[in-house]
C-alpha positions in Angstrom: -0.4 -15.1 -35.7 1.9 -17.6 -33.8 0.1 -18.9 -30.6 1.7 -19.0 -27.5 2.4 -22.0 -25.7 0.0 -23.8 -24.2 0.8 -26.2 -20.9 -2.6 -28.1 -21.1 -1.9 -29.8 -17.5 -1.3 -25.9 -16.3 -4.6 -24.6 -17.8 -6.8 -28.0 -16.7 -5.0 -28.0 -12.9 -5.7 -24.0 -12.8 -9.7 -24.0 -14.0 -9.9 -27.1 -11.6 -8.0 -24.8 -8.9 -10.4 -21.6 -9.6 -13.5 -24.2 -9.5 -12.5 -25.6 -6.4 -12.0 -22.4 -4.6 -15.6 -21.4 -5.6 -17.2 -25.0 -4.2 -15.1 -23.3 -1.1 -16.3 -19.6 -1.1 -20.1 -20.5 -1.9 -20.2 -23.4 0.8 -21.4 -22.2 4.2 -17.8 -22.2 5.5 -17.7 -18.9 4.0 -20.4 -16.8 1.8 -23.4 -19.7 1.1 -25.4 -17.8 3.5 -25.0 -14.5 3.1 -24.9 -14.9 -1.0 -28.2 -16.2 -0.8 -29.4 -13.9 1.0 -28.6 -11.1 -1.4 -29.1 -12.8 -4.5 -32.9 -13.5 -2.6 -32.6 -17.3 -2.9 -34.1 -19.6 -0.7 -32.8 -23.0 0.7 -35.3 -24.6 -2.2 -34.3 -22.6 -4.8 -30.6 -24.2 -4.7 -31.9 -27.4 -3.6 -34.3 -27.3 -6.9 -31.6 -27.1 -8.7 -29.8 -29.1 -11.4 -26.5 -28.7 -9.5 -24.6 -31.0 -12.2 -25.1 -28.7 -14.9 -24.8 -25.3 -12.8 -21.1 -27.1 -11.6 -20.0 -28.8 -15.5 -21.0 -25.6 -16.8 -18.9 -23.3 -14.4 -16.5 -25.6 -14.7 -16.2 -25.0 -18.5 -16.2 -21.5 -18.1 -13.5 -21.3 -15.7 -11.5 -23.4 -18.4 -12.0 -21.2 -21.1 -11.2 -18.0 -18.9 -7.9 -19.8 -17.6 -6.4 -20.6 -21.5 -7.6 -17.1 -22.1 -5.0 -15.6 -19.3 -2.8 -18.6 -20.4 -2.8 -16.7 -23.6 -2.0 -13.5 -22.0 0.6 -14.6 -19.7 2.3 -16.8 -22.5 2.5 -13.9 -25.1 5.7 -13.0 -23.6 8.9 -14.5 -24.2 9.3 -18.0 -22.3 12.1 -16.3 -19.8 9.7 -13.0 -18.7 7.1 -15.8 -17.8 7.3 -16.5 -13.8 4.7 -17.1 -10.7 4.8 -13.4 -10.4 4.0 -12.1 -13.6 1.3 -14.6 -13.6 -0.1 -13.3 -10.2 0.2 -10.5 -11.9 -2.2 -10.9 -15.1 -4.5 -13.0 -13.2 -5.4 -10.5 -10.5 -5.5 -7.5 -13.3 -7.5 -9.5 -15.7 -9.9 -10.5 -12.5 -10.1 -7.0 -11.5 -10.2 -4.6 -14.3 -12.0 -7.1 -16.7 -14.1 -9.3 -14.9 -15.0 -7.7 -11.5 -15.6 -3.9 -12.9 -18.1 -5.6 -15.7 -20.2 -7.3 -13.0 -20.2 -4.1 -10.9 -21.1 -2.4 -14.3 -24.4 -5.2 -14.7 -24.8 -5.1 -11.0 -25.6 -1.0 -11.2 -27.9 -1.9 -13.7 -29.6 -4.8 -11.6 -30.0 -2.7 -8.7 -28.0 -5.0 -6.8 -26.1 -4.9 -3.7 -22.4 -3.9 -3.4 -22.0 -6.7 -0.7 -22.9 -9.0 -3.3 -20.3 -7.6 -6.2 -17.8 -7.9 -3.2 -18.7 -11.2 -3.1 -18.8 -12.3 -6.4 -16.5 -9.9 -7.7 -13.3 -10.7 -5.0 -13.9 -14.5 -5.7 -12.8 -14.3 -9.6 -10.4 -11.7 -8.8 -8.6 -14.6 -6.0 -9.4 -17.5 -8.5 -7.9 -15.8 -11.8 -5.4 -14.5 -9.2 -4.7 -18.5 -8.5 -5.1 -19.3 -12.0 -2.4 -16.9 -13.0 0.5 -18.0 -10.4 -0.2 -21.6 -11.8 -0.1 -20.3 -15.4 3.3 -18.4 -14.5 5.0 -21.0 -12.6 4.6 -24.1 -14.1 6.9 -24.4 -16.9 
């Protein structure tokens, strides 16, 4: 199997761009609040937390899932590969693969659909993000 190419600055500037717009939807500019809220956490229970390892490890995550698309998107010949087509495989891959599994677990956890919207639109934007970056940068 030949591997695709593989732009590391693309991939590590893409996971940085997905984590960055999570430190921005979880903060209280935007969902904080109301994410606690439905997952039932209280100001403690985040404060109490070992936030370097929650942020490192999301961090790596995000890395792996961005070479993953970067895989994807790259599996096409060099001259098909564009911002769009990147938008494209990031917001597909975020919706149909990642967003409908957590609403999937979610049914099972008896959780609210407020909170899949939340949760579920953020990696569907970020991979979404991750994609055009993929796609454009050449």
């Amino acid at each position: 199997m030949d591997y695709p190419f593989i732009n590391i600055w693309a991939v590590l500037v893409s996971a940085l761009a997905f984590w960055a717009l999570g430190a921005l939807w979880y903060s209280p500019l935007l969902f904080s609040k109301r994410w606690q809220k439905e997952v039932g956490f209280k100001e403690e229970d985040v404060t109490g937390t070992n936030m370097a390892l929650v942020f490192g490890g999301s961090f790596v995550l995000m890395l792996l899932m961005v070479w993953a698309l970067n895989f994807v998107i790259n599996s096409h010949k060099a001259e098909d590969v564009s911002l769009g087509m990147g938008l494209h495989y990031g917001a597909f891959t975020g919706f149909f693969f990642a967003m409908l599994t957590m609403g999937i677990n979610y049914l099972y956890q008896r959780r609210s659909i407020v909170l899949w919207l939340i949760d579920g639109v953020y990696v569907v934007i970020g991979l979404s993000i991750a994609g055009m970056i993929l796609g454009g940068w050449r």
